[in-house]
N, C-alpha and C positions, 0 to 999 in steps of 0.2 A: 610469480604469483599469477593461478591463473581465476580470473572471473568469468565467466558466459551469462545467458541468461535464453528463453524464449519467448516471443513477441509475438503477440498477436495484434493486429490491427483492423478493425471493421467500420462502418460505417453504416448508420441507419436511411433510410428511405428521404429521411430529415436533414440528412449531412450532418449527424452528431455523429461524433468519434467514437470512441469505445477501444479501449487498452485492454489487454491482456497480459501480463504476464508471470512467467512459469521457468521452473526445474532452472533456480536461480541460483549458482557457485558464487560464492566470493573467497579469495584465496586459496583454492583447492577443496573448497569445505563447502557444500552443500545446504541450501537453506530450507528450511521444513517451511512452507507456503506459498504464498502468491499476492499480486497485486492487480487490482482490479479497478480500471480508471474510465470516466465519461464523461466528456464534453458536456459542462453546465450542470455537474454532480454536486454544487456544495461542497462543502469542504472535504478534505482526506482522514478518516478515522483508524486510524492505532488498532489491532486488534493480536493476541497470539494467542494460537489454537482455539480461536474462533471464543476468544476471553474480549470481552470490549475493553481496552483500558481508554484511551483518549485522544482525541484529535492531534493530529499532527498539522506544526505548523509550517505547511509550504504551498509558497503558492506558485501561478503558473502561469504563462502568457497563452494559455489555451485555456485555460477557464476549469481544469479538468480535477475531478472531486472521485471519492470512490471508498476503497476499503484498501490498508495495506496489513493483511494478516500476516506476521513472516516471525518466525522460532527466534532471531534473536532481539525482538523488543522485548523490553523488561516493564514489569508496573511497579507504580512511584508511590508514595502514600501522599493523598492530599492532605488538604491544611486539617484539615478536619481529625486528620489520623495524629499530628503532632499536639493538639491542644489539649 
């Protein structure tokens, strides 16, 4: 099983971090998007194909918040959709 990924790493004028990353395999298979992370971003939101569905819960001993657009999250029905 092979996974890779590319990483980007910067840093602002401020010493905020700022993540990158790109052209992400997991198991041989290829994943359609990217992750987008920043020191003192609030929290990590869910997104595919640039679709909002909902924050993702993880957090981080860097503080780091952003966007994770990536082809395999799925959207859920809220409470709203079952009543």
């Amino acid at each position: 099983m092979v996974s890779a990924f590319s990483l980007a790493i910067n840093y602002t004028n401020q010493n905020i971090v700022k993540v990158h990353c790109s052209k992400i395999i997991k198991g041989s298979q290829p994943l359609i998007g990217e992750i987008v992370l920043t020191q003192g971003g609030g929290g990590i939101y869910g997104l595919r194909n640039y679709f909002g569905l909902a924050p993702v819960p993880i957090s981080s001993f860097f503080n780091l918040g952003g966007i994770v657009n990536l082809s395999v999250l799925h959207p859920t029905a809220g409470r709203e959709a079952v009543e």
